[in-house]
C-alpha positions as CSV (number, residue, x, y, z in Angstrom):
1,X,-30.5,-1.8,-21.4
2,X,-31.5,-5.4,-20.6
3,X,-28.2,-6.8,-22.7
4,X,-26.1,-4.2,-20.6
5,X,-27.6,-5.4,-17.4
6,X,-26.9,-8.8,-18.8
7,X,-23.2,-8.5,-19.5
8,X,-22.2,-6.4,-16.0
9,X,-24.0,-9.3,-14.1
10,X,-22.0,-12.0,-15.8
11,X,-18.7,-9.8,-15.4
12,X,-19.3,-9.4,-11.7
13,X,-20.3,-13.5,-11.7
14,X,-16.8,-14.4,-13.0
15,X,-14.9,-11.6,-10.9
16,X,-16.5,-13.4,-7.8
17,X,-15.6,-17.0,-9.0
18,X,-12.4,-16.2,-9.8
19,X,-11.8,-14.5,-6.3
20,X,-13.2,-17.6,-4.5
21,X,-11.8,-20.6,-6.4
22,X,-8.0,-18.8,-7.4
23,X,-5.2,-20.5,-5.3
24,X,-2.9,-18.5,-2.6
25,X,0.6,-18.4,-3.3
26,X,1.5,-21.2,-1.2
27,X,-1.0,-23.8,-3.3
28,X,0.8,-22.9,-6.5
29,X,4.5,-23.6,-4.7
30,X,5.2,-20.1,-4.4
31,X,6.0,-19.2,-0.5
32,X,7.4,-15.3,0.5
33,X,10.8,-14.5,0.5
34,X,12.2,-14.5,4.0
35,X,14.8,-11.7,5.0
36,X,18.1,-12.1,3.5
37,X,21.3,-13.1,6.2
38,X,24.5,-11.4,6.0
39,X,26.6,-13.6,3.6
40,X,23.5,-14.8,1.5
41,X,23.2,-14.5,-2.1
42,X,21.0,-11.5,-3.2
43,X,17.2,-11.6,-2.3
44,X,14.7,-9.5,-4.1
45,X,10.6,-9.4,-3.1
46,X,8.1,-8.3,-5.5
47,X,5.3,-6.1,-4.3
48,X,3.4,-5.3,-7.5
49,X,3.6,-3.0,-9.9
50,X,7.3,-2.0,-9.6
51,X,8.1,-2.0,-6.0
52,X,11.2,-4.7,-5.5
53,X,13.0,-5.0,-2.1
54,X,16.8,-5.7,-2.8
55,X,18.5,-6.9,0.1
56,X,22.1,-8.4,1.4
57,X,21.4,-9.3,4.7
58,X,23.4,-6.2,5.5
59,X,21.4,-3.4,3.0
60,X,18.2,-3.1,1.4
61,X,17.5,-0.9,-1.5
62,X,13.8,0.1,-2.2
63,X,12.5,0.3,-5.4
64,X,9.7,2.8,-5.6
65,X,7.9,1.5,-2.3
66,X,4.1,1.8,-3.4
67,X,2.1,0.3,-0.6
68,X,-1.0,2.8,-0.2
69,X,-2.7,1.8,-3.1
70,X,-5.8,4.5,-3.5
71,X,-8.5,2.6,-5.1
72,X,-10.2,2.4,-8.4
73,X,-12.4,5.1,-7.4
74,X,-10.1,7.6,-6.5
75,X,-8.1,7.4,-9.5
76,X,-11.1,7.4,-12.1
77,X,-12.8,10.4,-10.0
78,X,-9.9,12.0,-9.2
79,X,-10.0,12.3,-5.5
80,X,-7.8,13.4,-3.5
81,X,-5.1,11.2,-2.5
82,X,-2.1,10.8,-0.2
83,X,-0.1,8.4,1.3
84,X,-1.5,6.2,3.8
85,X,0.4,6.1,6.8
86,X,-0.7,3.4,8.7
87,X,-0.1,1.0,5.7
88,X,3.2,2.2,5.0
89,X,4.2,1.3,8.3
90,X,2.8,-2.2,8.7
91,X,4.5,-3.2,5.5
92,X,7.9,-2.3,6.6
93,X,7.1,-4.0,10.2
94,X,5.8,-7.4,7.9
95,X,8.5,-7.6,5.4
96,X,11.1,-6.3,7.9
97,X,12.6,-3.3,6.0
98,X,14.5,-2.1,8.8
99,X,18.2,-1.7,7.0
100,X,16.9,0.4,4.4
101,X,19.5,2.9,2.3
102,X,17.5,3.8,-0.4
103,X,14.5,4.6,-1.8
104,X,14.5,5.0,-5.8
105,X,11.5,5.9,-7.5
106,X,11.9,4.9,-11.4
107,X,9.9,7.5,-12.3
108,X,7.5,9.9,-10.5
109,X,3.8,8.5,-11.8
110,X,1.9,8.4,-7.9
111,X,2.0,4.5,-8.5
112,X,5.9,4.4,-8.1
113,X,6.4,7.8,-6.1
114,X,2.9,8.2,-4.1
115,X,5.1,6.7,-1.0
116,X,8.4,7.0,-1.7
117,X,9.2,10.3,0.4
118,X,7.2,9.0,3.3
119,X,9.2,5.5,3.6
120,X,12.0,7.2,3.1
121,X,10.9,9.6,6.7
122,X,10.2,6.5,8.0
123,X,13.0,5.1,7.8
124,X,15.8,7.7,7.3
125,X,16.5,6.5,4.1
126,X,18.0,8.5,1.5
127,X,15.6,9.0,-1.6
128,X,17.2,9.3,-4.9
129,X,15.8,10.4,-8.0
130,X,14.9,13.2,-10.5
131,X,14.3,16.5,-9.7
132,X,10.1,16.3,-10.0
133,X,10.6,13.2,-7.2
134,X,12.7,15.6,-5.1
135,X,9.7,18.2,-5.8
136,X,7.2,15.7,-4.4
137,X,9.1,14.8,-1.3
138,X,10.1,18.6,-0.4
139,X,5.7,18.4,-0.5
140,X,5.8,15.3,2.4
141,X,8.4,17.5,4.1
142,X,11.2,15.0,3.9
143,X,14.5,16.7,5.4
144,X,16.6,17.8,2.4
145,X,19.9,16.0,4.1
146,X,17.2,12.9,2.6
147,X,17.2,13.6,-1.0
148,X,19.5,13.0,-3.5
149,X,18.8,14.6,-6.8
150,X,20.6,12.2,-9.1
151,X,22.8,12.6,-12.7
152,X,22.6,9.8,-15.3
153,X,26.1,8.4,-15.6
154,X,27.0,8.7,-12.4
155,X,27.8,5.5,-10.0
156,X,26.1,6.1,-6.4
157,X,27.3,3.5,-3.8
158,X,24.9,2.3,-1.3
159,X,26.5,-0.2,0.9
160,X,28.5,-2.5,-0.8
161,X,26.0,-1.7,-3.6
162,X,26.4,0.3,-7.0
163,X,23.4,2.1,-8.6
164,X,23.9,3.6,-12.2
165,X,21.2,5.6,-13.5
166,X,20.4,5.9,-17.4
167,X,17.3,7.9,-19.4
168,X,14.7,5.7,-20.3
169,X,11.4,6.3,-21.4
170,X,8.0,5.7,-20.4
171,X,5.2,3.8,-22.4
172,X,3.3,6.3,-24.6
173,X,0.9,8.4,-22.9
174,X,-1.4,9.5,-25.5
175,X,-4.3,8.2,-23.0
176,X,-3.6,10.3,-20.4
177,X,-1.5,13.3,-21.1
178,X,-2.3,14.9,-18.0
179,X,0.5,12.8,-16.4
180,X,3.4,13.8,-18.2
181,X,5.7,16.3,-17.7
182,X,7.5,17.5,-14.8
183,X,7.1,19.1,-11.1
184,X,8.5,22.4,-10.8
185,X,7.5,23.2,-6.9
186,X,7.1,21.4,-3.9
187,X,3.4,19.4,-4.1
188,X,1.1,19.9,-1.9
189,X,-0.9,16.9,-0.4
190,X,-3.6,15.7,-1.0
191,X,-4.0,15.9,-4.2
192,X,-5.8,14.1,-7.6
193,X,-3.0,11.2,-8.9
194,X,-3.0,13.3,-12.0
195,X,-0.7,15.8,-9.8
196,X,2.1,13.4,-9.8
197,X,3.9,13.9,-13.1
198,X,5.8,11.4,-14.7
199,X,9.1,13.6,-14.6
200,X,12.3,11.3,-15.6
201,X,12.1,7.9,-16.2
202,X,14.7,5.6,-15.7
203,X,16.8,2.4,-16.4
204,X,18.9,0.9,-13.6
205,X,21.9,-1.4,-13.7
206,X,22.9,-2.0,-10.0
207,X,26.2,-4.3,-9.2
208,X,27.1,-6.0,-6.4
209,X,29.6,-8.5,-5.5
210,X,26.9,-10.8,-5.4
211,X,25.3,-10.2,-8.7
212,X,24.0,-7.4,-11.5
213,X,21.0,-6.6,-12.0
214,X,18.9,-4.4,-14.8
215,X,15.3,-2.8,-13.7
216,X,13.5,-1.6,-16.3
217,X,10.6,0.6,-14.3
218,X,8.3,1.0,-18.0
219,X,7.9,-0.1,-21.3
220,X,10.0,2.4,-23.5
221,X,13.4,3.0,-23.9
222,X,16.0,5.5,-25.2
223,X,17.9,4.0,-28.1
224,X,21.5,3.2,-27.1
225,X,21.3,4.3,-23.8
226,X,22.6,0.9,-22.7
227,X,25.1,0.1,-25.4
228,X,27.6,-1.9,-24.4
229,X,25.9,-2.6,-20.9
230,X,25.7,-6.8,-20.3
C-alpha cells in the first residue's frame, strides 16, 4: 500500500509541474488562427481530437464540432451525458463560426458526434453523415430539412466547396466493444458515452479552388478505398 501511495503521489507531483511550468501557445510561437477574409487562401483551426474548422472567408465547414467535453469521470463511470449548451455556444461566439454550411461528423463515437446535431441547430447548418449520426440528431431534435444522410462516392457541394465521402475504418475496438456498431432509432439524451455507436467511419477528400485536402477521422483504413486519389 505504502509503494502505491508512493507512486500516485509522484504522478500527481509531475501532473502539477507540468501544468505550472508548460508554455501557452503564444511562448512556443504558435498564435490562433484568425478568421479567414473572402479571397484568402484556405484557413483551418484545430480544436482537439478531430474537430477542424475549414473556412474561405465566405464558408466554413465543421468537422465533428466536439466542444462539451464530459470529463474523465463521466466517461469511466458512465454517467449520463449530453451536450453542453452553454459551451457550444461560446465557442462559436470566440472562434466566430457564424458562416457555417456543414457539420460532418467522421464517425459517430460521442467524441466526434456528442455536439454535432446541436451546432448544427445553432446554426442552421446542414449535418451530413451516416445514418446512426442522423439517428443521434433526430434524438437533439434537429429539423430533418437539417440532415443529410450521405452515399460514399457521391460529390456534395458546399459553397464553392466539394466533399467526397469514402469507407474507412476505425482503429480496433477490442477494448471497448460496447461502442461499435450502429444506431437504429432516434437516441434519447442523456445518456452513458457508450450509447453513441461508432456507426460509419469515414475518409474525406474535400476540393476547393484554393486547395485539397484529405481528413482521416481514425486510424484504420479500407484497402483501396482511395486508389488513385492524390
Amino acid at each position: 500500500m505504502k509503494k502505491f501511495l508512493l507512486i500516485i503521489s509522484t504522478l500527481m507531483f509531475l501532473c502539477a509541474l507540468w501544468l505550472l511550468t508548460k508554455p501557452s501557445m503564444s511562448e512556443i510561437g504558435i498564435t490562433y488562427a484568425q478568421p479567414a477574409e473572402a479571397g484568402q487562401t484556405l484557413t483551418v483551426t484545430w480544436f482537439g481530437v478531430t474537430t477542424l474548422l475549414i473556412d474561405d472567408g465566405v464558408t466554413q465547414i465543421l468537422i465533428d464540432g466536439y466542444f462539451s467535453r464530459p470529463g474523465l469521470l463521466d466517461i469511466a463511470l458512465e454517467r449520463m451525458i449530453e451536450p453542453d449548451l452553454a459551451a457550444i455556444k461560446g465557442m462559436l461566439s470566440r472562434f466566430e463560426i457564424n458562416r457555417l454550411e456543414a457539420v460532418i461528423p467522421v464517425h459517430s463515437h460521442f467524441d466526434h458526434a456528442l455536439d454535432s446535431a446541436e451546432i448544427a441547430k445553432q446554426t442552421g447548418a446542414q449535418l451530413m453523415g451516416s445514418t446512426t449520426s442522423a439517428n443521434i440528431a433526430a434524438g437533439s431534435r434537429l429539423p430533418i430539412s437539417q440532415i443529410k444522410v450521405i452515399e460514399t462516392g457521391t460529390t456534395y457541394p458546399v459553397g464553392a466547396f466539394e466533399v467526397n465521402f469514402y469507407p474507412s475504418q476505425h482503429a480496433p475496438l477490442a477494448t471497448n466493444s460496447a461502442i461499435s456498431g450502429t444506431i437504429t432509432e432516434p437516441l434519447t439524451l442523456p445518456a452513458p458515452y457508450t450509447a453513441w455507436k461508432l456507426g460509419q467511419a469515414y475518409t474525406l477528400v474535400i476540393t476547393h479552388p484554393n486547395g485539397r485536402m484529405l481528413i482521416q477521422g481514425s486510424a484504420g483504413f479500407v484497402p483501396d478505398a482511395l486508389a488513385g486519389i492524390k
